[in-house]
C-alpha positions in Angstrom: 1.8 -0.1 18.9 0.2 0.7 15.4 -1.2 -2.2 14.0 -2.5 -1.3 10.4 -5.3 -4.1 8.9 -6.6 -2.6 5.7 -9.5 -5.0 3.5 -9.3 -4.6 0.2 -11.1 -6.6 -2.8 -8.4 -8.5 -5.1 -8.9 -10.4 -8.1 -7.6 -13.8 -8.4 -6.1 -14.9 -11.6 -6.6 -18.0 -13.1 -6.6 -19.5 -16.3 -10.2 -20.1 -16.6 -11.3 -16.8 -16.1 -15.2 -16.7 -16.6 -15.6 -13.0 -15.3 -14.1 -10.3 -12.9 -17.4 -10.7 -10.5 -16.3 -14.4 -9.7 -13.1 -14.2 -9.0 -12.8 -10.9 -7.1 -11.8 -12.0 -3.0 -11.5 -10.3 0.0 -7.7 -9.9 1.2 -6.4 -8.4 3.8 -3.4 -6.7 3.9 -1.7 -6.3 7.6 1.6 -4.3 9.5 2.3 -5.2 12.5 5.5 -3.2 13.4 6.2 -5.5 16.7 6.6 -8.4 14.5 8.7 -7.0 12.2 8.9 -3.5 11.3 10.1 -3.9 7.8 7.6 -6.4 6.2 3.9 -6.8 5.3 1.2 -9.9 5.2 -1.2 -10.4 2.9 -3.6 -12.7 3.8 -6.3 -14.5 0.8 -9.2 -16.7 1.6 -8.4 -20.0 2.8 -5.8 -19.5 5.6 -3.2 -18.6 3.2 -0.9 -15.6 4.2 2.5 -14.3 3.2 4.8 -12.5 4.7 7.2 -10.4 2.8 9.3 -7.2 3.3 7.3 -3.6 2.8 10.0 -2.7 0.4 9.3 -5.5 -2.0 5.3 -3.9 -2.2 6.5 -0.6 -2.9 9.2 -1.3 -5.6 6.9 -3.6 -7.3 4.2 -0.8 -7.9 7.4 1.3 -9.9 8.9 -2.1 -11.7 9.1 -6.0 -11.7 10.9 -7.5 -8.6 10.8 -10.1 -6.4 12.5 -13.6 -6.4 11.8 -16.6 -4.3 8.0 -17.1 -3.0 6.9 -13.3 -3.6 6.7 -11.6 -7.2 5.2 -8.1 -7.7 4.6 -6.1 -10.7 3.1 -3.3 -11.7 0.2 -4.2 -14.3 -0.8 -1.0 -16.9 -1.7 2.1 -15.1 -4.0 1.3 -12.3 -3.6 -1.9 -11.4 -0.5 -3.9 -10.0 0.0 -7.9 -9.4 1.2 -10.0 -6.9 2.2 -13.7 -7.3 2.5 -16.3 -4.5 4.1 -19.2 -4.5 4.3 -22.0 -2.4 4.5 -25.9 -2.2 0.9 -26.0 -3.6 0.9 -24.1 -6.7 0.9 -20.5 -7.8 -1.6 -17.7 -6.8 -1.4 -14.8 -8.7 -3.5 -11.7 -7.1 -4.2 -8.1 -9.5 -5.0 -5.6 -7.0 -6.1 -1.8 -7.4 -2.5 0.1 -7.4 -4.1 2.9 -5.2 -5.4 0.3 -3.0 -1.7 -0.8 -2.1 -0.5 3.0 -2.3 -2.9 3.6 0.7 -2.0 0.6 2.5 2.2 1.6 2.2 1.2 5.6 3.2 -0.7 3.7 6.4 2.1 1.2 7.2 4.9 4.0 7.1 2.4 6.7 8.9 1.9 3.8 11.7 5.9 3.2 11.7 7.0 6.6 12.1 3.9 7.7 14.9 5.8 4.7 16.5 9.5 6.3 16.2 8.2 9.2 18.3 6.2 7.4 21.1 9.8 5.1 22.0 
């Protein structure tokens, strides 16, 4: 089984923003097809970690979508952003859009070496 785990440095939004350097995190994003072939996790400092379906990711790098716990958007021309919620508040993340471009081409490179192995 193809497990993909990709690092990748987000920032973290927050209304006090002092700088970019402070609030930039390490995240990591995970597909693990024998869980469930169609979605994604992202996990952020702090135990916290979503799960959510693939397809959400990629439409939210084209256009806003999402409803529920998991929002993503795209955000300008390089960057896109994804928004958390949960019983404790609201985490919005702005990652690198060719950062989570490379993650999808992994996760559906992973899924379809898997198709031919079964």
């Amino acid at each position: 089984m193809a497990v993909v785990e990709q690092y990748a440095r987000a920032r973290i939004v927050t209304e006090d923003d002092e700088s970019e350097e402070h609030c930039a995190v390490p995240v990591l994003l995970r597909y693990d097809p024998r869980d469930d072939p169609r979605a994604v996790r992202i996990a952020l400092p702090g135990a916290h970690e979503w799960t959510f379906p693939r397809s959400l990711l990629e439409q939210g790098l084209r256009a806003p979508t999402g409803t529920g716990e998991v929002r993503v958007w795209p955000c300008g021309r390089v960057q896109a952003v994804v928004e958390f919620h949960s019983a404790r508040g609201v985490s919005v993340v702005q990652f690198e859009t060719k950062t989570l471009f490379r993650f999808l081409r992994r996760t559906y490179s992973a899924a379809a070496t898997e198709m031919v192995h079964r």
